[in-house]
PQR file of N, CA, C, O and H, with PARSE charges and radii, in Angstrom:
ATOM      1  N   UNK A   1      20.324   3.229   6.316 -0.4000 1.5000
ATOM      2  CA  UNK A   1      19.181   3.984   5.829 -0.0000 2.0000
ATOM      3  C   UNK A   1      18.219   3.076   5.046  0.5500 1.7000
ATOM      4  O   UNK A   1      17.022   3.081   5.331 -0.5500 1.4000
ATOM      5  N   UNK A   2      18.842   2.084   3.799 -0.4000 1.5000
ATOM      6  CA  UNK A   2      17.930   1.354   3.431 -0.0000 2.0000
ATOM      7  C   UNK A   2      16.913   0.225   3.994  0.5500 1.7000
ATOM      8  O   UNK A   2      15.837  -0.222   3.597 -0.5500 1.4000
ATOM      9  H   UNK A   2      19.815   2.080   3.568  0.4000 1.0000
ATOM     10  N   UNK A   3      18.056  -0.116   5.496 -0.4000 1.5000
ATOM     11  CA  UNK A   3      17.809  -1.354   6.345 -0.0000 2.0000
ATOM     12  C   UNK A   3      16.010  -0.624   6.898  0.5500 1.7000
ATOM     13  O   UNK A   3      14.892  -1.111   6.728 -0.5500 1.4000
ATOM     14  H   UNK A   3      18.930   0.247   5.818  0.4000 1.0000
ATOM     15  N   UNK A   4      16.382   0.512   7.486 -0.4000 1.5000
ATOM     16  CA  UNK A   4      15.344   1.214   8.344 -0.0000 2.0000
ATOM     17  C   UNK A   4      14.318   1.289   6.926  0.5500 1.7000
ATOM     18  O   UNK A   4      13.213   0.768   7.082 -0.5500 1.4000
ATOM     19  H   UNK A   4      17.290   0.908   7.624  0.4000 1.0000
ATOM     20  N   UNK A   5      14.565   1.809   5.758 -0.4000 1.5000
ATOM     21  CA  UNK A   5      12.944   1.980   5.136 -0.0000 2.0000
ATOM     22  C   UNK A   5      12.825   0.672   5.189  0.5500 1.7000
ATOM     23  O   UNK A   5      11.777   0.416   5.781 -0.5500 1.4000
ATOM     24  H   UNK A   5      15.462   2.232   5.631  0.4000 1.0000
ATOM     25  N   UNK A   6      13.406  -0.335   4.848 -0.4000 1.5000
ATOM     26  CA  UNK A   6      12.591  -1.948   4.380 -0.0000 2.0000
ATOM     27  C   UNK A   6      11.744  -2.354   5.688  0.5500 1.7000
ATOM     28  O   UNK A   6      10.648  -2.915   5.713 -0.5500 1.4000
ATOM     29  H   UNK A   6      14.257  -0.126   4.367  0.4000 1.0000
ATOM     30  N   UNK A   7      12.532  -1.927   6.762 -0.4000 1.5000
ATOM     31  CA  UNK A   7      11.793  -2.293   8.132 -0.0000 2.0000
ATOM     32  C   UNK A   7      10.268  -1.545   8.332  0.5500 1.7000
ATOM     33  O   UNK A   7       9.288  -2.062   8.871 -0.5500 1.4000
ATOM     34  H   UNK A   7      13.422  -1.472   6.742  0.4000 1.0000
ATOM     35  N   UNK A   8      10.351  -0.253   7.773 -0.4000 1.5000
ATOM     36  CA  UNK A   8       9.154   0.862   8.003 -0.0000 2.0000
ATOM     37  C   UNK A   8       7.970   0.264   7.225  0.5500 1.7000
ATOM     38  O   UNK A   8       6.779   0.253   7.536 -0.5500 1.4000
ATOM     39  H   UNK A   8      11.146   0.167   7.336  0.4000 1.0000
ATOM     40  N   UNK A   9       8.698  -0.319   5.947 -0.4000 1.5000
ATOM     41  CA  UNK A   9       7.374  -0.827   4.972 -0.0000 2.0000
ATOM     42  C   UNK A   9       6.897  -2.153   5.560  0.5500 1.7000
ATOM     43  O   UNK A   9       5.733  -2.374   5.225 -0.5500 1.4000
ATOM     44  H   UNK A   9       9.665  -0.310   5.695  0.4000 1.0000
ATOM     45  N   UNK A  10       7.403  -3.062   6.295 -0.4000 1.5000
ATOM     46  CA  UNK A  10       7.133  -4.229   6.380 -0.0000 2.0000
ATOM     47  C   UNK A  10       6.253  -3.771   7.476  0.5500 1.7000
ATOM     48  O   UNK A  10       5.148  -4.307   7.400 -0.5500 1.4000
ATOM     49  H   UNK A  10       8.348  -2.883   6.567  0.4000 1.0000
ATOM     50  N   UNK A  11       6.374  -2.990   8.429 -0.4000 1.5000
ATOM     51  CA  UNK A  11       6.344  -2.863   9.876 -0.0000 2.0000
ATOM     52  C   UNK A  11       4.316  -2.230   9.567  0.5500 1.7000
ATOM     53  O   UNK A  11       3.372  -2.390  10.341 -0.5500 1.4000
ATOM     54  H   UNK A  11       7.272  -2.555   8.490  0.4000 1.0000
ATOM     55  N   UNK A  12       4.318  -1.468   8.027 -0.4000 1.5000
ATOM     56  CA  UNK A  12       3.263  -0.782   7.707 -0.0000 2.0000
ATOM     57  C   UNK A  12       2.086  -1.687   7.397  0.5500 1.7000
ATOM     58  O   UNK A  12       1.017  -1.690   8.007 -0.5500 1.4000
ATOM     59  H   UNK A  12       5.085  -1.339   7.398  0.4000 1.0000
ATOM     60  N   UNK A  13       2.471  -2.567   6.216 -0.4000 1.5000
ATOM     61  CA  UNK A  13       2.573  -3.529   5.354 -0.0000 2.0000
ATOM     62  C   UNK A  13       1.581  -4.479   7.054  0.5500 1.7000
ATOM     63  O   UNK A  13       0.375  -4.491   7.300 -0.5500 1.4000
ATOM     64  H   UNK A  13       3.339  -2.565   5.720  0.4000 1.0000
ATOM     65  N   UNK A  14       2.446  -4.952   7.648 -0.4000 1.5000
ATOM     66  CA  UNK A  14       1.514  -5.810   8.658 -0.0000 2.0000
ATOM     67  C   UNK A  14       0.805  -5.555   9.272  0.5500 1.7000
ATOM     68  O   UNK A  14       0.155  -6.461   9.793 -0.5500 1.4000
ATOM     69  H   UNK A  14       3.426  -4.942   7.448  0.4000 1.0000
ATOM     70  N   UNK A  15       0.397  -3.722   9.684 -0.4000 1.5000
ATOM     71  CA  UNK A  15      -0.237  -3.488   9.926 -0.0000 2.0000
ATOM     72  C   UNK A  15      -1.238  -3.188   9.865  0.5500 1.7000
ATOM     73  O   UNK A  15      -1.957  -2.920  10.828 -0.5500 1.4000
ATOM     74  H   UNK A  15       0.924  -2.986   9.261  0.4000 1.0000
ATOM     75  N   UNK A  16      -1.728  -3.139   7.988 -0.4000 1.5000
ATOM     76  CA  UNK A  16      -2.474  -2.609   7.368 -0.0000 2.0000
ATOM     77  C   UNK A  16      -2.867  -1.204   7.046  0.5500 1.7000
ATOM     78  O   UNK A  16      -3.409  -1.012   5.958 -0.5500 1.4000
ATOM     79  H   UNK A  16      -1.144  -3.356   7.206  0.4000 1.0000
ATOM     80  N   UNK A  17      -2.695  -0.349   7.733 -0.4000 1.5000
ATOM     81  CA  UNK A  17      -1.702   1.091   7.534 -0.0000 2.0000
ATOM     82  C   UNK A  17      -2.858   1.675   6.565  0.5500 1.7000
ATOM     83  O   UNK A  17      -4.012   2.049   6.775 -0.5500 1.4000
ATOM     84  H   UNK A  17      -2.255  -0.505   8.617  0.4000 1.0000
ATOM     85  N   UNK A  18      -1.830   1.566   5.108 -0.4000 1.5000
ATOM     86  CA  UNK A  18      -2.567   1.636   4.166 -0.0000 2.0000
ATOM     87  C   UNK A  18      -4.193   1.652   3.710  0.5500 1.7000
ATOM     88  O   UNK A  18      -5.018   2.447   3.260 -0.5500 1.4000
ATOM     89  H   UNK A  18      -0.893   1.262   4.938  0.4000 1.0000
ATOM     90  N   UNK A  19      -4.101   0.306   4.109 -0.4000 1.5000
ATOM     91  CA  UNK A  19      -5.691  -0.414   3.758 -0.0000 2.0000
ATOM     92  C   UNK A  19      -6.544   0.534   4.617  0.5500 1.7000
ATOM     93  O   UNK A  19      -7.474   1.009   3.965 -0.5500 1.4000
ATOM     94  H   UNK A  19      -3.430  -0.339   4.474  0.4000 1.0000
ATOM     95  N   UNK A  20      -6.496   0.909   5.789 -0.4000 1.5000
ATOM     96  CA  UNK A  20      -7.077   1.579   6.593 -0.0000 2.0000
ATOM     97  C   UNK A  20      -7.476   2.961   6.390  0.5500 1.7000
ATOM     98  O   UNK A  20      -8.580   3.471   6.580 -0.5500 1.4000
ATOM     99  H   UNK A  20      -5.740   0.523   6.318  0.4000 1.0000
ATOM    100  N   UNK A  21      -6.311   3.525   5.938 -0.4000 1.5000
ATOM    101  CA  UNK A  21      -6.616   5.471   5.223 -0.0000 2.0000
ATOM    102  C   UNK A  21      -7.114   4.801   3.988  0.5500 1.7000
ATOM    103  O   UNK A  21      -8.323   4.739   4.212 -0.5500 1.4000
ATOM    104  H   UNK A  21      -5.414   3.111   5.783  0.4000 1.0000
ATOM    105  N   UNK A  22      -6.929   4.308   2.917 -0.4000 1.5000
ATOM    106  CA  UNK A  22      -8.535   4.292   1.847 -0.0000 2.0000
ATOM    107  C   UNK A  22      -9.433   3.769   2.286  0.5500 1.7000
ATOM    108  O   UNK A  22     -10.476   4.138   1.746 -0.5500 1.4000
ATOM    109  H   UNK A  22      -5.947   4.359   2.734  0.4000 1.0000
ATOM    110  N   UNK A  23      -9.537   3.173   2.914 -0.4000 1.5000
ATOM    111  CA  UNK A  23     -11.057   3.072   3.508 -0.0000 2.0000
ATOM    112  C   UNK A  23     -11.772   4.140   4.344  0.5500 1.7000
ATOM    113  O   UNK A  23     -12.983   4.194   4.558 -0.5500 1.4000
ATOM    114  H   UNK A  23      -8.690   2.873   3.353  0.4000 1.0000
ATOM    115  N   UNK A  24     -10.963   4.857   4.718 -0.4000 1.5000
ATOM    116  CA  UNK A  24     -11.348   6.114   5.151 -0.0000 2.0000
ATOM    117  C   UNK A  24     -11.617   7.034   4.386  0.5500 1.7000
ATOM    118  O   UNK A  24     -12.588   7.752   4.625 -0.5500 1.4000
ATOM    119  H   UNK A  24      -9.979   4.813   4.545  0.4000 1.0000
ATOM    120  N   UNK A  25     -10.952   7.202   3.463 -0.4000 1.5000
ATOM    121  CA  UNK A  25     -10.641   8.394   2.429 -0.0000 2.0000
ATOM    122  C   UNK A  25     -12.017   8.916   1.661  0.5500 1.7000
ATOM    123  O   UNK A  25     -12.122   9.955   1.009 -0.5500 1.4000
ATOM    124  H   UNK A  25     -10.163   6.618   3.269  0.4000 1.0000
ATOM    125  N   UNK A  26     -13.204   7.769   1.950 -0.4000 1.5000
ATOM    126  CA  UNK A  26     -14.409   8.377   1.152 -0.0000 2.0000
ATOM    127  C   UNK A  26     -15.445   7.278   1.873  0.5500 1.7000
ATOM    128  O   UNK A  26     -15.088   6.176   2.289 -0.5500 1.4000
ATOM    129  H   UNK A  26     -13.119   6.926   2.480  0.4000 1.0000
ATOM    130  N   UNK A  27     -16.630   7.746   1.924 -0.4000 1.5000
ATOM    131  CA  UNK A  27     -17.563   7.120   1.997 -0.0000 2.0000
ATOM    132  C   UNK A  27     -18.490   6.366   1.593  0.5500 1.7000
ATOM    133  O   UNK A  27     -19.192   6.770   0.666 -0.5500 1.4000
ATOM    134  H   UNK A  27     -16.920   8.641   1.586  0.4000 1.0000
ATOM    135  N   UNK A  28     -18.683   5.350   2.056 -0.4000 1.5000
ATOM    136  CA  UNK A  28     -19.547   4.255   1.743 -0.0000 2.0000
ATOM    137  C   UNK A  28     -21.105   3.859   2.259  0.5500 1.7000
ATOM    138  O   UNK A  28     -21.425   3.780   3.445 -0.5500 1.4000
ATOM    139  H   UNK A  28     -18.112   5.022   2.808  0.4000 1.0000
ATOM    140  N   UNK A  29     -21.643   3.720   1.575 -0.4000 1.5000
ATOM    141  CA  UNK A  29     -23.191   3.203   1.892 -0.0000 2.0000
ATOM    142  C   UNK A  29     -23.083   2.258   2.714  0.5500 1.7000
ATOM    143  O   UNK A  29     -22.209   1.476   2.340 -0.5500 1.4000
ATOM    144  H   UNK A  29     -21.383   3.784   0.611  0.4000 1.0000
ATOM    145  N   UNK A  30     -23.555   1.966   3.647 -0.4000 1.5000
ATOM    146  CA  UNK A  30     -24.156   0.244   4.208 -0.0000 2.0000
ATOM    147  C   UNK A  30     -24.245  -0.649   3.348  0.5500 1.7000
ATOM    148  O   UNK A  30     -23.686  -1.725   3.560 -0.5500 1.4000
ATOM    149  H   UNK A  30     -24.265   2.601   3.951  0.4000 1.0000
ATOM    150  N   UNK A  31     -25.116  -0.383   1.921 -0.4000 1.5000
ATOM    151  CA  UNK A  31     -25.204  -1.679   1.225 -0.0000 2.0000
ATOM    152  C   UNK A  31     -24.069  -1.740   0.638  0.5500 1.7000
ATOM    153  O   UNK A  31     -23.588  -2.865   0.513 -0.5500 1.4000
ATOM    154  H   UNK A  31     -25.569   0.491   1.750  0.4000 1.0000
ATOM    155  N   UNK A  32     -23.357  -0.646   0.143 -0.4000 1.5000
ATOM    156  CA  UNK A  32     -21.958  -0.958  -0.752 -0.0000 2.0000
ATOM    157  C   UNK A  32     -20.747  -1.413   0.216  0.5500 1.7000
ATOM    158  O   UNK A  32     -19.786  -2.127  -0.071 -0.5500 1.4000
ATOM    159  H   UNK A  32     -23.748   0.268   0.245  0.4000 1.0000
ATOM    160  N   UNK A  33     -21.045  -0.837   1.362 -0.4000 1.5000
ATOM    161  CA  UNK A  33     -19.953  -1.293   2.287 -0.0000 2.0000
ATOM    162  C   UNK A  33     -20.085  -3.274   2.278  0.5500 1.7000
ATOM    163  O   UNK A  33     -19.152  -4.071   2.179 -0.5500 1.4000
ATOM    164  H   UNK A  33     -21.825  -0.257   1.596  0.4000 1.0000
ATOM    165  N   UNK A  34     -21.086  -3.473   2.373 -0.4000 1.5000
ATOM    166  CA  UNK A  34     -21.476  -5.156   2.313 -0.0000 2.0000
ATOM    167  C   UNK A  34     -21.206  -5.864   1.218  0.5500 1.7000
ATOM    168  O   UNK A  34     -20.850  -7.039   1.130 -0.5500 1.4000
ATOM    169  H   UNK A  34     -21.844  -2.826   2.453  0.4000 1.0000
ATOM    170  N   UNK A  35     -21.447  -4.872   0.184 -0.4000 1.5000
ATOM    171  CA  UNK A  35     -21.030  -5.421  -1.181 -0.0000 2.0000
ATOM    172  C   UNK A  35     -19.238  -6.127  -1.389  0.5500 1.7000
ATOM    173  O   UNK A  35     -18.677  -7.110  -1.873 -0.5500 1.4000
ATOM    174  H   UNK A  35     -21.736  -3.917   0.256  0.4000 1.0000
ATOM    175  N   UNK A  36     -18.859  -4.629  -0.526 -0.4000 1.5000
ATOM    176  CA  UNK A  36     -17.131  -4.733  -0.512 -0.0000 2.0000
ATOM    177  C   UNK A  36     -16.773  -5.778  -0.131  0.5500 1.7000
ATOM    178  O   UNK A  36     -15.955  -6.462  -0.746 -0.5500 1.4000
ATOM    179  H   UNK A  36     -19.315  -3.831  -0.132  0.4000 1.0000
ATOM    180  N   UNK A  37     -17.509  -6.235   1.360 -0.4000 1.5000
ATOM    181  CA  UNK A  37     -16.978  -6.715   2.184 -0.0000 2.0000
ATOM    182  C   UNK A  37     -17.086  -8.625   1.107  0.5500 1.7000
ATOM    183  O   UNK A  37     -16.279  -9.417   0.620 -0.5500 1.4000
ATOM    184  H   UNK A  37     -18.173  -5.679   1.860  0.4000 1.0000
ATOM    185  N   UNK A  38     -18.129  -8.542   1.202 -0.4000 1.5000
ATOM    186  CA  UNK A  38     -18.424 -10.040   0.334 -0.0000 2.0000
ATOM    187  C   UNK A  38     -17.791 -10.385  -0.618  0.5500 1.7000
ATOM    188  O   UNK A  38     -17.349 -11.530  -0.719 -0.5500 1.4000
ATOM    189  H   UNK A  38     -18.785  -7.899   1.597  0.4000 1.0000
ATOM    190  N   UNK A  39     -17.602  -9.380  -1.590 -0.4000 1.5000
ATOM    191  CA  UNK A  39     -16.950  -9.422  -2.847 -0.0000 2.0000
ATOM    192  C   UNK A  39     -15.034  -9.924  -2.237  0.5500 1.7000
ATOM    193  O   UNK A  39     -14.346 -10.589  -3.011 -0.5500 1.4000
ATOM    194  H   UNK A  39     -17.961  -8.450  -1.507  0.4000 1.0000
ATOM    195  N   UNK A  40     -14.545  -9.555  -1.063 -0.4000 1.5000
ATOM    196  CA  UNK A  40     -13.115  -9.480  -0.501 -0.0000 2.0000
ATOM    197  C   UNK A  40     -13.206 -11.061  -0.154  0.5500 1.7000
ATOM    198  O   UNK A  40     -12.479 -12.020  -0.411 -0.5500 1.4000
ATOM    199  H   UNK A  40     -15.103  -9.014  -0.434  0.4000 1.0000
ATOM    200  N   UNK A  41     -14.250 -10.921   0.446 -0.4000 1.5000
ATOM    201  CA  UNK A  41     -14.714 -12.624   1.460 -0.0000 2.0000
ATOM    202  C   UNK A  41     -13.960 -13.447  -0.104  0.5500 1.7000
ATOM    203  O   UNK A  41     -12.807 -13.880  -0.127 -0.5500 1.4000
ATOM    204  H   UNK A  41     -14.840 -10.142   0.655  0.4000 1.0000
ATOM    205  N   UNK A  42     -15.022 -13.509  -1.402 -0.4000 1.5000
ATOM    206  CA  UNK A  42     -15.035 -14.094  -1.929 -0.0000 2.0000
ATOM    207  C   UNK A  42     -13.530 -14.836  -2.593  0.5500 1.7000
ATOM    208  O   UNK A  42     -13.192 -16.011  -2.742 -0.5500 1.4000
ATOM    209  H   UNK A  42     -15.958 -13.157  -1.383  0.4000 1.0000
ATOM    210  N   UNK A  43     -12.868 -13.542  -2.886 -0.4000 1.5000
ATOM    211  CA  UNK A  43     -11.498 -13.227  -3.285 -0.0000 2.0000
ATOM    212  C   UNK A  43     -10.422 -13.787  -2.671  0.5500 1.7000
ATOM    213  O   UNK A  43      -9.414 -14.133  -3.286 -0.5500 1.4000
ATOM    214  H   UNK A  43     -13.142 -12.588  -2.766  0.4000 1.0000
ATOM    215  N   UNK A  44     -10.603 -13.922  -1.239 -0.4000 1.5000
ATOM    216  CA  UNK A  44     -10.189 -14.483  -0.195 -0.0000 2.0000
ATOM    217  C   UNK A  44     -10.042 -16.199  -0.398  0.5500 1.7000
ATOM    218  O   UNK A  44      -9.041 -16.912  -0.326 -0.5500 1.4000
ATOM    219  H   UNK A  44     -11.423 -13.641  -0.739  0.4000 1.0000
ATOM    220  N   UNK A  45     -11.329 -16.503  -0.653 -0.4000 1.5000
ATOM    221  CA  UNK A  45     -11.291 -18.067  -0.571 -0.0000 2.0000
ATOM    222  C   UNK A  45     -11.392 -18.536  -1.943  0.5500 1.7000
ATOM    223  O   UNK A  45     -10.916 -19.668  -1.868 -0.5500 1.4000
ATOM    224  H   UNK A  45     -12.142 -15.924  -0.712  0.4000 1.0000
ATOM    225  N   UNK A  46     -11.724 -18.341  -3.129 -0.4000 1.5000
ATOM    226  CA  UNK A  46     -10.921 -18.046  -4.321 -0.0000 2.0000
ATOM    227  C   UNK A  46      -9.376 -18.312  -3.959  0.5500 1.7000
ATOM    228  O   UNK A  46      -9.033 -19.493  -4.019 -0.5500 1.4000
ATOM    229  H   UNK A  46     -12.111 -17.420  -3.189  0.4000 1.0000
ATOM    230  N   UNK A  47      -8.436 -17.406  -3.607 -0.4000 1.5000
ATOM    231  CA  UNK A  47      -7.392 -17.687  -3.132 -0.0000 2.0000
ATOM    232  C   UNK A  47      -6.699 -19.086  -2.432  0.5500 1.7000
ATOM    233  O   UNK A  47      -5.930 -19.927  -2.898 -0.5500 1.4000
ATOM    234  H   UNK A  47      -8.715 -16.447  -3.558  0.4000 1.0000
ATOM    235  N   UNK A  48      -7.237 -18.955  -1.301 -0.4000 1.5000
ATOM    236  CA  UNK A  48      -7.496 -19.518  -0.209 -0.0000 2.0000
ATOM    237  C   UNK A  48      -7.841 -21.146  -1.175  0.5500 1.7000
ATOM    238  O   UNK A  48      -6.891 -21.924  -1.081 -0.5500 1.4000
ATOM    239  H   UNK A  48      -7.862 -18.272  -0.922  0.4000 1.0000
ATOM    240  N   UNK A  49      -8.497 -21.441  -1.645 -0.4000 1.5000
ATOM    241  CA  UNK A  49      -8.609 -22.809  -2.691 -0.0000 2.0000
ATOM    242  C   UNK A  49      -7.859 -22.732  -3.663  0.5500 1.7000
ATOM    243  O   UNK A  49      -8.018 -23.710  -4.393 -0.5500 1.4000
ATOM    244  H   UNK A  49      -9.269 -20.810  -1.722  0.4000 1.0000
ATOM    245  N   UNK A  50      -7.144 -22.065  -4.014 -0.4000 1.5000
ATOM    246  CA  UNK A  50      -6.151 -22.250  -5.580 -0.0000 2.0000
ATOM    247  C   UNK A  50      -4.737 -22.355  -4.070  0.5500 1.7000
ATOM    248  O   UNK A  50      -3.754 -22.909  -4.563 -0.5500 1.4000
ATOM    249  H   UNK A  50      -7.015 -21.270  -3.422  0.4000 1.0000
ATOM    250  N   UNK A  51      -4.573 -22.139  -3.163 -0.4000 1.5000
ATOM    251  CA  UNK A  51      -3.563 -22.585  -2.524 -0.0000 2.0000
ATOM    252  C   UNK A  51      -3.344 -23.957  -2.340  0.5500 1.7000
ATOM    253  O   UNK A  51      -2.345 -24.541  -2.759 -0.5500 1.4000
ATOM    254  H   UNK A  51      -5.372 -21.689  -2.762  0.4000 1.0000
ATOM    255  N   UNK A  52      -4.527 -24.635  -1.540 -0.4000 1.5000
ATOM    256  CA  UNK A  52      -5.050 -25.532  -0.964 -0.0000 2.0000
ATOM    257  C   UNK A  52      -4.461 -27.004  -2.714  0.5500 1.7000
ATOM    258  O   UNK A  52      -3.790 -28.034  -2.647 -0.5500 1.4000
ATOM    259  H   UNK A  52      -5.339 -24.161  -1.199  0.4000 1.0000
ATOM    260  N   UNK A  53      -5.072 -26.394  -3.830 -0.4000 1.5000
ATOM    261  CA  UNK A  53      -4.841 -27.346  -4.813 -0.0000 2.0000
ATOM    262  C   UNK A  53      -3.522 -27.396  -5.088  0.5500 1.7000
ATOM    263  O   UNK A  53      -3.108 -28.495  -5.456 -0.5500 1.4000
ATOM    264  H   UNK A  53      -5.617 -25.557  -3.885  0.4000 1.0000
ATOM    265  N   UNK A  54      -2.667 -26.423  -5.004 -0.4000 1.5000
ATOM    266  CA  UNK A  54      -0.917 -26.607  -5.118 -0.0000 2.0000
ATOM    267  C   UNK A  54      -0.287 -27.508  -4.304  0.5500 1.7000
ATOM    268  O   UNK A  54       0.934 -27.651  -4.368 -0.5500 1.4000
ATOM    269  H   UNK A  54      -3.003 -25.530  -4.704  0.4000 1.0000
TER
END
């Protein structure tokens, strides 16, 4: 039983699942939708360079 939930979350988890119903869950402007999107970009490679220096 535990084997099967760890599998369900991972299986969700890669799919993005989640991420997908809140982004649904309410609506967004065009410009705020762009805002999101840039602001993620940014966050991303932020990331993405504090890896790169380890």
């Amino acid at each position: 039983m535990e084997n099967a939930l760890r599998r369900f979350k991972r299986k969700v988890q890669q799919e993005d699942i989640i991420k997908e119903v809140k982004r649904h869950s309410f609506y967004l402007k065009p410009g705020e939708k762009k805002r999101v999107k840039a602001a993620l970009a940014r966050k991303r490679n932020r990331k993405k360079s504090r890896r790169e220096v380890e």
